[in-house]
VOBA-1610 file (N, C-alpha, C; in pm, whole numbers, padded with zeros to 5 digits, always signed):
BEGIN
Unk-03213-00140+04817Unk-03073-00124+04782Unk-03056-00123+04630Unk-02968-00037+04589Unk-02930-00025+04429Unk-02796-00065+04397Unk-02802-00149+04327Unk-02680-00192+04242Unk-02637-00055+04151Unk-02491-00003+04237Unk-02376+00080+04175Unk-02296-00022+04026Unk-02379+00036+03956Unk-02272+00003+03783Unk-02200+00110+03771Unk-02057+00095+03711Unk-01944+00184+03695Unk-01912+00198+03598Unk-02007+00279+03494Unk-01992+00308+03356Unk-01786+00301+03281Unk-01743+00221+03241Unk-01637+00247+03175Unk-01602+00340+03111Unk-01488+00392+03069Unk-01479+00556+02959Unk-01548+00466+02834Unk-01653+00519+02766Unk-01670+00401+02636Unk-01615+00468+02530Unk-01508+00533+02544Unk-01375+00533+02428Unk-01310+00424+02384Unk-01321+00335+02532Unk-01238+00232+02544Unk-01267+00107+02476Unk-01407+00139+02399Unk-01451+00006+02356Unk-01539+00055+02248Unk-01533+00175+02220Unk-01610+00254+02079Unk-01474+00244+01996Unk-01495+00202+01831Unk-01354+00145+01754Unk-01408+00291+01676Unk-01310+00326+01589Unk-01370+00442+01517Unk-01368+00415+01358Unk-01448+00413+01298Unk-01403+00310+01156Unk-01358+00422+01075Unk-01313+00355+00963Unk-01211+00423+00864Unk-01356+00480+00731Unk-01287+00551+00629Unk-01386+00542+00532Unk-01412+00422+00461Unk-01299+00349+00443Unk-01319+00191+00351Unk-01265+00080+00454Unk-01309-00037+00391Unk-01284-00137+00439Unk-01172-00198+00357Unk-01086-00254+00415Unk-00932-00249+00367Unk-00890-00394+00404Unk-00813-00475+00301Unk-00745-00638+00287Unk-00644-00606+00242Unk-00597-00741+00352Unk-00441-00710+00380Unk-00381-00842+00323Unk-00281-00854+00207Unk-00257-00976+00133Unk-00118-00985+00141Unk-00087-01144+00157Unk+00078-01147+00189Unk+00130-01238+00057Unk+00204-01228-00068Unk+00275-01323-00149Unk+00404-01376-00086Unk+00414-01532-00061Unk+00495-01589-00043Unk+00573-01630-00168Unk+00681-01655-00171Unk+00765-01655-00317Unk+00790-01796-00300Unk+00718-01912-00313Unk+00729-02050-00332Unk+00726-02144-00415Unk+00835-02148-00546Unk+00863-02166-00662Unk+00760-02312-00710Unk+00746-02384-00619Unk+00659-02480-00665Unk+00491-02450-00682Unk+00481-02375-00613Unk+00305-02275-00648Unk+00332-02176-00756Unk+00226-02141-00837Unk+00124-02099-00913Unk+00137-01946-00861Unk+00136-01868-00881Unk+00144-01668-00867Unk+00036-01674-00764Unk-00113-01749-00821Unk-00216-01733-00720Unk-00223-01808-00617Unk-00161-01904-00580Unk-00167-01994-00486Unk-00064-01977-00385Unk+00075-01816-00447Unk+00097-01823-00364Unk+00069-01690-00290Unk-00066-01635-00332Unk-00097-01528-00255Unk-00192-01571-00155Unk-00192-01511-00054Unk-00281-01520+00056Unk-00331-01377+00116Unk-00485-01408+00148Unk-00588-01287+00220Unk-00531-01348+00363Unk-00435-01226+00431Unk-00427-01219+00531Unk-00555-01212+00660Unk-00609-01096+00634Unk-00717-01013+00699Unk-00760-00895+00652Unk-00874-00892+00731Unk-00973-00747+00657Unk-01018-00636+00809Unk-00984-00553+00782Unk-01046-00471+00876Unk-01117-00368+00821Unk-01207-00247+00893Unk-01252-00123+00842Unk-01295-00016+00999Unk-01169-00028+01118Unk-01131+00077+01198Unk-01008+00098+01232Unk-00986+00189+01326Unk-00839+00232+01309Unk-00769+00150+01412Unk-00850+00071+01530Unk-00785+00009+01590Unk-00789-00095+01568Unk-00860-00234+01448Unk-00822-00350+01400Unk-00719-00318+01265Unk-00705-00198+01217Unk-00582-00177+01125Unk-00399-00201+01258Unk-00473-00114+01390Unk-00324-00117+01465Unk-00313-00277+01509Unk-00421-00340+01535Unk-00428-00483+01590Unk-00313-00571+01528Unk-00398-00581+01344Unk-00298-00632+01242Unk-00158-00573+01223Unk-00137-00462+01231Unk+00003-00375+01176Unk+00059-00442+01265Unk+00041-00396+01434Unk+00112-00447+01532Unk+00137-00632+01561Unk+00092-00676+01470Unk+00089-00818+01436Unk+00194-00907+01375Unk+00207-00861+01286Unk+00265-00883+01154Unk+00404-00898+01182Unk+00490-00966+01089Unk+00695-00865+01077Unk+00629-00740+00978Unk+00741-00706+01035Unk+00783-00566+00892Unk+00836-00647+00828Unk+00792-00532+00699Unk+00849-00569+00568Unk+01036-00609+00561Unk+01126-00531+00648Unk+01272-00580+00613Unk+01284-00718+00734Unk+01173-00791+00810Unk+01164-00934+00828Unk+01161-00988+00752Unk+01077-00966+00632Unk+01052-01052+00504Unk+01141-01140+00456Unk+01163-01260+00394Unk+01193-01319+00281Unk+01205-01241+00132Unk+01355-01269+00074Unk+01296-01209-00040Unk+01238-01269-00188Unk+01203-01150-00239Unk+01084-01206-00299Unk+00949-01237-00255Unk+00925-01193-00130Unk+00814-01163-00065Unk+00722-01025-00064Unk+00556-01041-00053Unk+00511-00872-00085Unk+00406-00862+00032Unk+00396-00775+00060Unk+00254-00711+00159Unk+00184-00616+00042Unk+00036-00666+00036Unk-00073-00578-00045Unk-00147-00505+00081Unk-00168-00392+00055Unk-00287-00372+00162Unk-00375-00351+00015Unk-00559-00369-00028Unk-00626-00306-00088Unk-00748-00236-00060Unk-00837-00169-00138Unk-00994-00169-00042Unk-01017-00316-00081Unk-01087-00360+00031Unk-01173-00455+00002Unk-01288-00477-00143Unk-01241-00572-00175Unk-01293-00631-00348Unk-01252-00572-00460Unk-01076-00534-00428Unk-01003-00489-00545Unk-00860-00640-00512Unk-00804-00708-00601Unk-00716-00768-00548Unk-00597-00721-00629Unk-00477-00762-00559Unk-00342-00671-00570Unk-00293-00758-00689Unk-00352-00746-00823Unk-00280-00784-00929Unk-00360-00696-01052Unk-00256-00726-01153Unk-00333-00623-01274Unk-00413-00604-01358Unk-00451-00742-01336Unk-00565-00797-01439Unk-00695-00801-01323Unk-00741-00728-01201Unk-00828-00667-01165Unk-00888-00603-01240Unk-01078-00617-01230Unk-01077-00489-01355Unk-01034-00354-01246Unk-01089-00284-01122Unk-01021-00192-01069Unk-00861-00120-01136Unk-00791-00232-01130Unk-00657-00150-01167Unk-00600-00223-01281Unk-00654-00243-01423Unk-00646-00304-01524Unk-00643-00165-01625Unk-00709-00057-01564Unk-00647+00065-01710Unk-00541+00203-01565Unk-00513+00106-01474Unk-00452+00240-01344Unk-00304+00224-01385Unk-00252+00239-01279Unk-00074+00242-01272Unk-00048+00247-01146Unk+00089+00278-01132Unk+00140+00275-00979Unk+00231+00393-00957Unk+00236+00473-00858Unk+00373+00529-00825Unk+00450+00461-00724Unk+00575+00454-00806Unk+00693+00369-00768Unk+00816+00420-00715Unk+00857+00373-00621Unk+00940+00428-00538Unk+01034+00235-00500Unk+01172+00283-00547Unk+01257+00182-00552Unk+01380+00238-00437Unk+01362+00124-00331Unk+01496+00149-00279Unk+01624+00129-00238Unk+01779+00141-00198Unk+01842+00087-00209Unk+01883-00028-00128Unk+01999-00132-00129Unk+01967-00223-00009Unk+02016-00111+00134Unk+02086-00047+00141Unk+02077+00006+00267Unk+01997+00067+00307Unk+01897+00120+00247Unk+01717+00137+00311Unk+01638+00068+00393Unk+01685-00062+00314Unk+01593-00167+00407Unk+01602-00144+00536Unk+01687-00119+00570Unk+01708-00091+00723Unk+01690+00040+00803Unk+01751+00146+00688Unk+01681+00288+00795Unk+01535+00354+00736Unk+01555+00306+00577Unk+01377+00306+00550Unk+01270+00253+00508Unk+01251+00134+00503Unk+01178+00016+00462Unk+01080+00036+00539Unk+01084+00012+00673Unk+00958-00020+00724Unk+00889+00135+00762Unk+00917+00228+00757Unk+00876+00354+00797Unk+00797+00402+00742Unk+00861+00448+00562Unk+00775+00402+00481Unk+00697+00333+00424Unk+00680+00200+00424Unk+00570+00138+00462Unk+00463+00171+00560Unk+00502+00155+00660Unk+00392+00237+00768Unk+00356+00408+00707Unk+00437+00467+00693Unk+00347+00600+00634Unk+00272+00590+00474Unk+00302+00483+00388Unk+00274+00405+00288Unk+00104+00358+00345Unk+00092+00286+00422Unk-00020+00208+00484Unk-00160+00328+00539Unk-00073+00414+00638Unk-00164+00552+00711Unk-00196+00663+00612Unk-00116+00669+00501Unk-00225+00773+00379Unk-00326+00676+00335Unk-00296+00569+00277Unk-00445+00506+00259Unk-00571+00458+00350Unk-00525+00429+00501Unk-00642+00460+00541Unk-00687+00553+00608Unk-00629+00633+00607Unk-00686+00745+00687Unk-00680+00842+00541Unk-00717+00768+00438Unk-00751+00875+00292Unk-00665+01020+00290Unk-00552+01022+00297Unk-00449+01147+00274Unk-00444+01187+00157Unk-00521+01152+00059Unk-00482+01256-00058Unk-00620+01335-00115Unk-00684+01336-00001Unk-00816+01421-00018Unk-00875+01397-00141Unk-00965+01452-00242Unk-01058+01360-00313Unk-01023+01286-00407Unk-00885+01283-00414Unk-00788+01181-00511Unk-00771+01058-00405Unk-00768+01041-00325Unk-00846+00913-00239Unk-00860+00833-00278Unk-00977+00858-00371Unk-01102+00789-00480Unk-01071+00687-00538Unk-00950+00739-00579Unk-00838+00715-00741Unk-00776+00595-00659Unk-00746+00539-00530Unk-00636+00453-00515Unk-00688+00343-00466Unk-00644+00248-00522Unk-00680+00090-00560Unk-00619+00034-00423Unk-00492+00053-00396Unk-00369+00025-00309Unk-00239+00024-00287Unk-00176-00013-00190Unk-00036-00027-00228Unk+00072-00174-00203Unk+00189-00164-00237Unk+00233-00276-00217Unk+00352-00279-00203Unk+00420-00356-00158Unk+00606-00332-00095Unk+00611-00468-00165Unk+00744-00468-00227Unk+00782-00554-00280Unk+00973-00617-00187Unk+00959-00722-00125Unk+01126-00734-00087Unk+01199-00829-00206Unk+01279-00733-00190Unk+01379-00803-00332Unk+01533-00806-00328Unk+01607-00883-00329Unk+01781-00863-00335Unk+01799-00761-00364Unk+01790-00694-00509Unk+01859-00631-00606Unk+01784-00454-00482Unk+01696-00475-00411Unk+01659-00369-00353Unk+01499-00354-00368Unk+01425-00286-00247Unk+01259-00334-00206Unk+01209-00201-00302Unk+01073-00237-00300Unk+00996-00173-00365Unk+00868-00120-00295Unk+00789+00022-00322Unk+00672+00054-00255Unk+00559+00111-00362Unk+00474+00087-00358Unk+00396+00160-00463Unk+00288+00213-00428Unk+00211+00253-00515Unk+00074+00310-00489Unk-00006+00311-00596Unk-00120+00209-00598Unk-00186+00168-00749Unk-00293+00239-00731Unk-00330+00300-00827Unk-00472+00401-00880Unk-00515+00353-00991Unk-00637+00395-00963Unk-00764+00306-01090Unk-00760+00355-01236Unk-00723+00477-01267Unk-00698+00487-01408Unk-00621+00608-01421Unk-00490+00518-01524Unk-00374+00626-01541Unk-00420+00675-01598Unk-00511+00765-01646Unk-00546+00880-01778Unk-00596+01013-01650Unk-00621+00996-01535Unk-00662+01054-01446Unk-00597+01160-01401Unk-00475+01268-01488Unk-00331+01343-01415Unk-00375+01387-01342Unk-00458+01499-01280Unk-00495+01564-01173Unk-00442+01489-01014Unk-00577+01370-01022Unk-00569+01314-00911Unk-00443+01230-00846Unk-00357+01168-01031Unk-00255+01112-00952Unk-00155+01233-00944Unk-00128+01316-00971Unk-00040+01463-00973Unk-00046+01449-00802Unk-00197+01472-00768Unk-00216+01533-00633Unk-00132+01388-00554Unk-00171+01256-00553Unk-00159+01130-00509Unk+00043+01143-00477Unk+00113+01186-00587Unk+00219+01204-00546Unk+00307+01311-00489Unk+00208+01358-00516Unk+00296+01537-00427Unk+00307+01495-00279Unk+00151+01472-00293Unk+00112+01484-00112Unk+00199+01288-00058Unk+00235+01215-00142Unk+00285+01085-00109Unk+00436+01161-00097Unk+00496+01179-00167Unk+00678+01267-00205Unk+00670+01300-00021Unk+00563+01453-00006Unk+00599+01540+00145Unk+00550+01458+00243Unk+00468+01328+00238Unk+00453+01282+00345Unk+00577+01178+00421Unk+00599+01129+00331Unk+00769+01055+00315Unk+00883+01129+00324Unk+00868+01243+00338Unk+01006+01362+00322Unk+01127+01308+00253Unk+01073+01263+00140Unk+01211+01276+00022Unk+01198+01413-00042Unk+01374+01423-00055Unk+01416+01527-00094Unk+01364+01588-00233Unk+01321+01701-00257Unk+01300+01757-00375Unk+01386+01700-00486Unk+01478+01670-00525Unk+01580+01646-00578Unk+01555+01513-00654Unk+01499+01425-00538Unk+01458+01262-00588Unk+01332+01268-00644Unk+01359+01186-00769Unk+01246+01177-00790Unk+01156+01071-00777Unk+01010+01057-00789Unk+00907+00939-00794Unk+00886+00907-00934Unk+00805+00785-00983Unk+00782+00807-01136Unk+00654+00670-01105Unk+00521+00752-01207Unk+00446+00666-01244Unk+00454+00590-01365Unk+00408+00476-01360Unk+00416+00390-01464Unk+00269+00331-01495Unk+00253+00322-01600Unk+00062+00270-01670Unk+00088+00099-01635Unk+00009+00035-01546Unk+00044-00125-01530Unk+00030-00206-01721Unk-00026-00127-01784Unk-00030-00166-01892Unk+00156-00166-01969Unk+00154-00080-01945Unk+00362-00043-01991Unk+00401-00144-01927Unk+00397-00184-01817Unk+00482-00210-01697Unk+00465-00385-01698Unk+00333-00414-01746Unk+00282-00560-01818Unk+00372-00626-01930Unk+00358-00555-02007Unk+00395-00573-02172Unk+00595-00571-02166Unk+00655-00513-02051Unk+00798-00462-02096Unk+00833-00474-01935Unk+01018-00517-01989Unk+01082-00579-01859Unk+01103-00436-01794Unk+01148-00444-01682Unk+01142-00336-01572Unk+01197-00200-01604Unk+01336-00259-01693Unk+01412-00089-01723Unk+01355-00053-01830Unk+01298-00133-01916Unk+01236+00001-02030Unk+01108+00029-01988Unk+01029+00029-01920Unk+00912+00101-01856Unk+00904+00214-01800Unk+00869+00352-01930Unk+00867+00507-01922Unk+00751+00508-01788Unk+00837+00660-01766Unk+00709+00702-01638Unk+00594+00802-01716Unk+00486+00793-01702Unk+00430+00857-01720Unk+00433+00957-01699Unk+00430+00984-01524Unk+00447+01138-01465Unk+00565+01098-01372Unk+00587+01219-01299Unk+00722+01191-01202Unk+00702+01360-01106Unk+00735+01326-00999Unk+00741+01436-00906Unk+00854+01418-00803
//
């Protein structure tokens, strides 16, 4: 007699990994801690179904507290500026209003999250450190940090293809900023570098 085994579909248990391995960091805004103490390494994944595990985990970003941030990065870049990674990069910044929070906060975020791992800006890819949502009263924030602002090509490409994946209107614009500008000087006088 033979023992019938019933092969499973092994889709069902083959994960499909991403190109990078990707950390997911949460800042709590807790006035008695330290900037670093009050960041925390959530988790790390590097397939597409421990990225849905965590996403599907989590609140969204307009759950947040404000003054609260979600980093996603590659793994062994961390979401501040004095990284060497993103210590000569910048960010494209995208500010939105408070009535966003609600019809677009978390959407964008999620399409914010799926160009970086599933690498959407084709070999300008390379170029991106991470991104980060910022919740704030005055209105949330999304970005996209790349390893060196002197790079126009790649971040040119980084925001075209970020602008049409988000379907904002031609009209609106995005604007990069050098984290070095953006270090040194309070929020409104910080020129964009580029803008699309």
């Amino acid at each position: 007699l033979y023992d019938v085994f019933v092969v499973a579909n092994p889709e069902q248990y083959i994960k499909h990994p991403l190109q990078n391995r990707w950390a997911l960091w949460y800042f709590k805004n807790d006035k008695s801690k330290s900037w670093t103490e009050n960041l925390r390494l959530i988790s790390k994944f590097d397939t597409v179904e421990d990225f849905w595990a965590l996403y599907n985990h989590i609140q969204q970003p307009s759950k947040l507290g404000f003054g609260c941030d979600y980093s996603l990065f590659k793994d062994g870049i961390k979401p501040m500026w004095e990284d060497d990674r993103n210590k000569l990069g910048g960010r494209w910044l995208m500010t939105l209003n408070k009535q966003q929070r609600h019809n677009d906060l978390d959407r964008y975020w999620m399409e914010t999250l799926l160009c970086l791992v599933g690498e959407s800006f084709d070999e300008a890819s390379e170029e991106v450190c991470g991104a980060v949502v910022n919740v704030r009263p005055k209105g949330d924030k999304i970005s996209i940090w790349t390893s060196n602002c002197q790079n126009r090509e790649a971040i040119m490409t980084i925001g075209q293809l970020y602008k049409e994946r988000l379907n904002i209107p031609i009209k609106a614009m995005i604007g990069y900023q050098s984290h070095d500008d953006t270090s040194s000087k309070s929020g409104s006088t910080t020129k964009n570098m580029y803008s699309v």
